[in-house]
SERO-4910 file (N, C-alpha, C, O; in steps of 0.05 Angstrom, whole numbers):
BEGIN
 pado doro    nc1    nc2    nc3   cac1   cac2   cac3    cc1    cc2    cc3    oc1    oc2    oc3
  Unk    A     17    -23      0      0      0      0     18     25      0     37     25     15
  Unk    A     12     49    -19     20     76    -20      5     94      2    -20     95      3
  Unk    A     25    109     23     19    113     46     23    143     52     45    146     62
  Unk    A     11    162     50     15    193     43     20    210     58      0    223     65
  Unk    A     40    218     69     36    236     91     47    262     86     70    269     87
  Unk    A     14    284     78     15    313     68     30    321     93     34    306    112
  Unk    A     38    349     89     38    369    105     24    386    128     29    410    123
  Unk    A     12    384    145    -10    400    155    -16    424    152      6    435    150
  Unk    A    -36    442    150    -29    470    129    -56    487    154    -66    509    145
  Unk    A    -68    476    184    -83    487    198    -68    509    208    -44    506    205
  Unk    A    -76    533    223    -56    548    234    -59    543    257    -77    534    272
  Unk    A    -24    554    261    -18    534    288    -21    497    293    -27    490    316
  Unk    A    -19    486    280    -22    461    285      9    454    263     11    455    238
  Unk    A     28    446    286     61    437    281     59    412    287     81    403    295
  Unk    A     40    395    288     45    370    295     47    350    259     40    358    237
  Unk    A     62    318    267     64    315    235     48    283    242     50    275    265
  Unk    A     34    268    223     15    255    233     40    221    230     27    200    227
  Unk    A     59    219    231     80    199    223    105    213    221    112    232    206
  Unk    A    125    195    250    152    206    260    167    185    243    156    165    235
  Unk    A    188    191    238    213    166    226    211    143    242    216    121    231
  Unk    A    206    144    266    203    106    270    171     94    264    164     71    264
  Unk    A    157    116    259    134     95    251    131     95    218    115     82    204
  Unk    A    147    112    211    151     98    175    172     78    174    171     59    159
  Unk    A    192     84    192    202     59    188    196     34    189    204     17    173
  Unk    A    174     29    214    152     -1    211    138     -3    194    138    -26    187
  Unk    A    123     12    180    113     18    157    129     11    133    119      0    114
  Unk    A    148     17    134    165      5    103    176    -20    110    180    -37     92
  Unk    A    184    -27    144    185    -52    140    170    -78    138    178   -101    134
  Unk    A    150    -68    141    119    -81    135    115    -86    102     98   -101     92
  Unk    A    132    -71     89    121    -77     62    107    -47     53    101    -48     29
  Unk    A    100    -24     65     90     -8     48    107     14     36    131     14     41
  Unk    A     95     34     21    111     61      6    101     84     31     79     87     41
  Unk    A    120     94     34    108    121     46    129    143     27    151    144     17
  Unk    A     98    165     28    106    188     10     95    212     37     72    217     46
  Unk    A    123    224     44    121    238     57    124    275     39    144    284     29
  Unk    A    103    284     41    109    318     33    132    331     47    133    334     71
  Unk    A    153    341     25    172    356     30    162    379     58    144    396     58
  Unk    A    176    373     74    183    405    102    152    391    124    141    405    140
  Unk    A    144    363    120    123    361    132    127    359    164    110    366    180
  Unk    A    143    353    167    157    344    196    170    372    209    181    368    230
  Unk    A    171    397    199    196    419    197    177    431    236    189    441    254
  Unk    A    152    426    236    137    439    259    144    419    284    133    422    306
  Unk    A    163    396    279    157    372    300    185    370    294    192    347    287
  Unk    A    208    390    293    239    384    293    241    365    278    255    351    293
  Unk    A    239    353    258    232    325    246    246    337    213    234    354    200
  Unk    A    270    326    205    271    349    178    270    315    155    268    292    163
  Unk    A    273    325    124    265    314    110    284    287    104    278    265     95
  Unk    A    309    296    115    328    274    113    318    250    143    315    226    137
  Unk    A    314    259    168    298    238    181    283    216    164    286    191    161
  Unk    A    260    240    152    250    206    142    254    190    123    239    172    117
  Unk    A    284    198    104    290    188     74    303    166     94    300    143     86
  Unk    A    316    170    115    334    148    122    320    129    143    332    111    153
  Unk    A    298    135    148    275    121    153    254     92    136    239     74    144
  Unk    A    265    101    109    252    103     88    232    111     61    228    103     38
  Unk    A    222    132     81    206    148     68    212    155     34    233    150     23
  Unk    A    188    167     20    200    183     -6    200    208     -3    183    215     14
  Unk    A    213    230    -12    194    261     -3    184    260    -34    193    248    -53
  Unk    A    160    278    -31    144    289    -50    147    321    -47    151    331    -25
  Unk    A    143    334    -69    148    363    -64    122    372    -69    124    396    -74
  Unk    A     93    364    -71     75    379    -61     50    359    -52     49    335    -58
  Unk    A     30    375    -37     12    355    -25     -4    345    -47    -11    321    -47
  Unk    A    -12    360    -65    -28    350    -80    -21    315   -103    -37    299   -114
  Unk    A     20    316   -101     21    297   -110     21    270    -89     14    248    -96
  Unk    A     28    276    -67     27    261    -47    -12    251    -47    -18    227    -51
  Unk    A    -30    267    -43    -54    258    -49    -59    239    -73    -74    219    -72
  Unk    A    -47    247    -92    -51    238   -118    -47    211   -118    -60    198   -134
  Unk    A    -27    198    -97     -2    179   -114    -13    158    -92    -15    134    -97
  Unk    A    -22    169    -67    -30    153    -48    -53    136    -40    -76    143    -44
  Unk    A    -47    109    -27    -70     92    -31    -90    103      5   -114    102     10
  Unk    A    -73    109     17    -75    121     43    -70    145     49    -53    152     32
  Unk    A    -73    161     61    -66    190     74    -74    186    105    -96    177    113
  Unk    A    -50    197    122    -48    203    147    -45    231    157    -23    242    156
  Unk    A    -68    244    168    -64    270    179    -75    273    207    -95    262    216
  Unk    A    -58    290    221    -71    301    246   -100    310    253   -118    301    267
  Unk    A    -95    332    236   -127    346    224   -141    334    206   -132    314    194
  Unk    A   -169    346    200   -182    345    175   -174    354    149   -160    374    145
  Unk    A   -182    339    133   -164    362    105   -187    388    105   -209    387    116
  Unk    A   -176    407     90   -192    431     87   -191    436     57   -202    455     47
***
């Protein structure tokens, strides 16, 4: 499964809905995670964390929506 994790874009809300050790179980389970470029940037969390996690980065949410069989967010989308 393709596993999406946008950016959060509420104000004020720096939280990211998937840290590098839970993509890491996640990829070692067998799935893709497509994490949005700077999504982690509100949770000290930068983009190289989760490449070496396994993650992919994507550079916008809309492709991360696009590509994904799942999406994980804090919030609601808006």
């Amino acid at each position: 499964m393709i596993i999406g994790v946008p950016k959060e874009i509420k104000n004020n809300e720096f939280r990211v809905s998937a840290t590098p050790p839970g993509v890491h179980a996640l990829v070692k389970a067998g799935h893709t995670v497509l994490v949005e470029t700077s999504a982690g940037v509100g949770s000290s969390i930068t983009d190289a964390d989760y490449v070496a996690a396994g993650a992919t980065i994507i550079s916008t949410a809309d492709e991360v929506w696009a590509k994904a069989d799942l999406i994980l967010k804090v919030k609601e989308p808006i």
